[in-house]
Phi, psi and omega in degrees: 000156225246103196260101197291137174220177172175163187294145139251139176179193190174076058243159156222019175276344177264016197305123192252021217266306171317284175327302189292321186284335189270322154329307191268351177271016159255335167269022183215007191029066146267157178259111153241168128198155219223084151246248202228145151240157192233051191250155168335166193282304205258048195196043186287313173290328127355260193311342210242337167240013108334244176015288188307285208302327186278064156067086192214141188230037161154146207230130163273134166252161179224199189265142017268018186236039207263350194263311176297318189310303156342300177317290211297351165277123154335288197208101160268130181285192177310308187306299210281343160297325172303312224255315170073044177233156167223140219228311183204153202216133182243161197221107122222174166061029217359066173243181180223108155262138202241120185229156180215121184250002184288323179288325196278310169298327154316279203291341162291327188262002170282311179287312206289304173308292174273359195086340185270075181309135184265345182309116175088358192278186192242092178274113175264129181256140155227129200138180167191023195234197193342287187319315202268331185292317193277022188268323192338265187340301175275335193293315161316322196250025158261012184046043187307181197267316173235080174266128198261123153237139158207163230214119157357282171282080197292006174266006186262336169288315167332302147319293157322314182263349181279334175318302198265357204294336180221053175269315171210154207273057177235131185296095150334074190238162168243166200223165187230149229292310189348312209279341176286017187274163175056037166265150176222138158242184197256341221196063210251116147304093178260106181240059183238125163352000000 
């Protein structure tokens, strides 16, 4: 039997997310199918559980909606409790379970993949919305010497650092995009929509 999975967002028509999935359900012989939702702003929950009931058995989100989503699971693991963001939502047992993989898969491909240890760099987040929350966490406990976010909007960056700021013994700071000129980093993270 055919196991439904799919993308949720608003916008989602640019999603390469179908694609990368029907890749990895062809190197591991999985039975999928993977497509796209498309909800509405004020109807995330809705749209996600539709799904669930015509059998659809887990969802990745994307923006805007990794904070409700976090709200809409059942049992979020540690990361989506860190971050109080999801990333991604599995349907058993009738539960909704909450994960969140953007810090932990970021920071593995970066040290692991690339090579790029992070430990002592100086790192620019620019964002401040899901995607920067679940990143928060592990980019901390790989121990740059300094992470800088900034945010359009600088009071979401704030909000962001003041979150995180005394979770681990990294200099924290937020920014305004303005304030970054003639700045230099190690490292520049584009976690913006």
């Amino acid at each position: 039997m055919t196991d439904r999975y799919a993308v949720v967002g608003n916008p989602v028509a640019h999603s390469l997310s179908p694609q990368i999935h029907a890749a990895f359900a062809r190197q591991t012989a999985q039975d999928i199918e993977y497509g796209k939702l498309l909800a509405p702003l004020d109807q995330f929950v809705p749209t996600v559980e539709r799904f669930r009931a015509e059998g659809g058995c887990g969802v990745n989100v994307t923006v805007p909606f990794k904070f409700e989503a976090f709200r809409f699971c059942n049992e979020p693991d540690d990361a989506a409790r860190a971050a109080e963001a999801v990333n991604t939502l599995h349907f058993h047992a009738g539960r909704i379970f909450g994960f969140n993989t953007d810090g932990v898969g970021l920071v593995a491909d970066l040290e692991r993949n690339l090579e790029f240890p992070l430990r002592d760099r100086r790192v620019l987040v620019l964002g401040a919305g899901g995607a920067t929350y679940g990143v928060m966490q592990p980019l901390l406990k790989a121990r740059p010497r300094e992470i800088v976010v900034a945010n359009r909007t600088p009071d979401k960056a704030v909000a962001l650092a003041n979150r995180f700021r005394q979770t681990q013994p990294v200099a924290l700071e937020a920014k305004a995009f303005a304030a970054l000129a003639g700045s230099r980093f190690d490292l520049v993270i584009n976690a913006t929509s």
